[in-house]
C-alpha positions in Angstrom: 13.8 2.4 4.9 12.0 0.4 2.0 11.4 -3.3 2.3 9.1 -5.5 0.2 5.4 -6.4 1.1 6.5 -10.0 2.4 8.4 -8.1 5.4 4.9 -7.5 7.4 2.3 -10.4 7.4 -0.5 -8.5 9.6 -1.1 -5.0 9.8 -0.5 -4.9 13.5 3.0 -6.7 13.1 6.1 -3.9 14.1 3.3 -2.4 16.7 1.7 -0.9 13.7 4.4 1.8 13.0 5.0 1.5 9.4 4.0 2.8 6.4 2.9 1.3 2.9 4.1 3.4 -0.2 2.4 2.6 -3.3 3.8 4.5 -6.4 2.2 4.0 -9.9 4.1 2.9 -13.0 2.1 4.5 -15.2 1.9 7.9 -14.2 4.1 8.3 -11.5 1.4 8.8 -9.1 1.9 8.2 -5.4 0.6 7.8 -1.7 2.5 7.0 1.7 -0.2 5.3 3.9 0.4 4.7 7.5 -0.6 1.8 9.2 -2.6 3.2 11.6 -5.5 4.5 9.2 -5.1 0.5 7.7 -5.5 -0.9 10.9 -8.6 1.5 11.9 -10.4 0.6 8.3 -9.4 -3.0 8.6 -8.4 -4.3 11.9 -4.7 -5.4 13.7 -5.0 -9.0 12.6 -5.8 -8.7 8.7 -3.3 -9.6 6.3 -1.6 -7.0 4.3 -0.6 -8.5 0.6 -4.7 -9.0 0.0 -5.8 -5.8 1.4 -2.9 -4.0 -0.8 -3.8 -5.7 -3.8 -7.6 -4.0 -3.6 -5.7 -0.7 -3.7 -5.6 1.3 -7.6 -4.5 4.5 -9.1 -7.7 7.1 -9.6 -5.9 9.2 -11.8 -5.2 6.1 -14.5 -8.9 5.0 -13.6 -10.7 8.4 -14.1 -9.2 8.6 -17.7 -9.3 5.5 -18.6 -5.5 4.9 -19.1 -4.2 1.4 -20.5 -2.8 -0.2 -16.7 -6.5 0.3 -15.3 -5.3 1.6 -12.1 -3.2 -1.7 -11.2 0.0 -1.3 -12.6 1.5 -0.3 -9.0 5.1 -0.7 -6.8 3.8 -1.0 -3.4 6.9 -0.9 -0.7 6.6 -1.0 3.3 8.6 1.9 5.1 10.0 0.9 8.5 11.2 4.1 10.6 14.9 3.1 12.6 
């Protein structure tokens, strides 16, 4: 189930089973990111919203495409 960034404030919040979904605009290009390999790189009590904002596309990098990478939808997926 989708929700928007602001529904998770730290990366341990929901006992750290959730995933973040980023999905380019430019390209289509996606990746579904579990929140356990975000806590192990970053730790339980780091704030999501700056540590998803660091995240780009490499396809649109590597060829030098006109969004630079940053042109994202980035969702947080909540299993029931």
């Amino acid at each position: 189930m989708p929700f928007e960034l602001d529904k998770i404030d730290r990366l341990g919040d929901y006992g750290g089973v959730w995933s973040l979904g980023i999905r380019c605009r430019c390209c289509d290009h996606a990746r579904l990111i579990p929140a356990s390999f975000l806590i192990r790189l970053y730790g339980r009590n780091r704030r999501l919203v700056p540590i998803a904002q660091r995240f780009y596309c490499s396809p649109c990098t590597g060829r030098r495409c006109a969004c630079a990478g940053k042109d994202f939808d980035a969702l947080i997926w909540i299993p029931r």
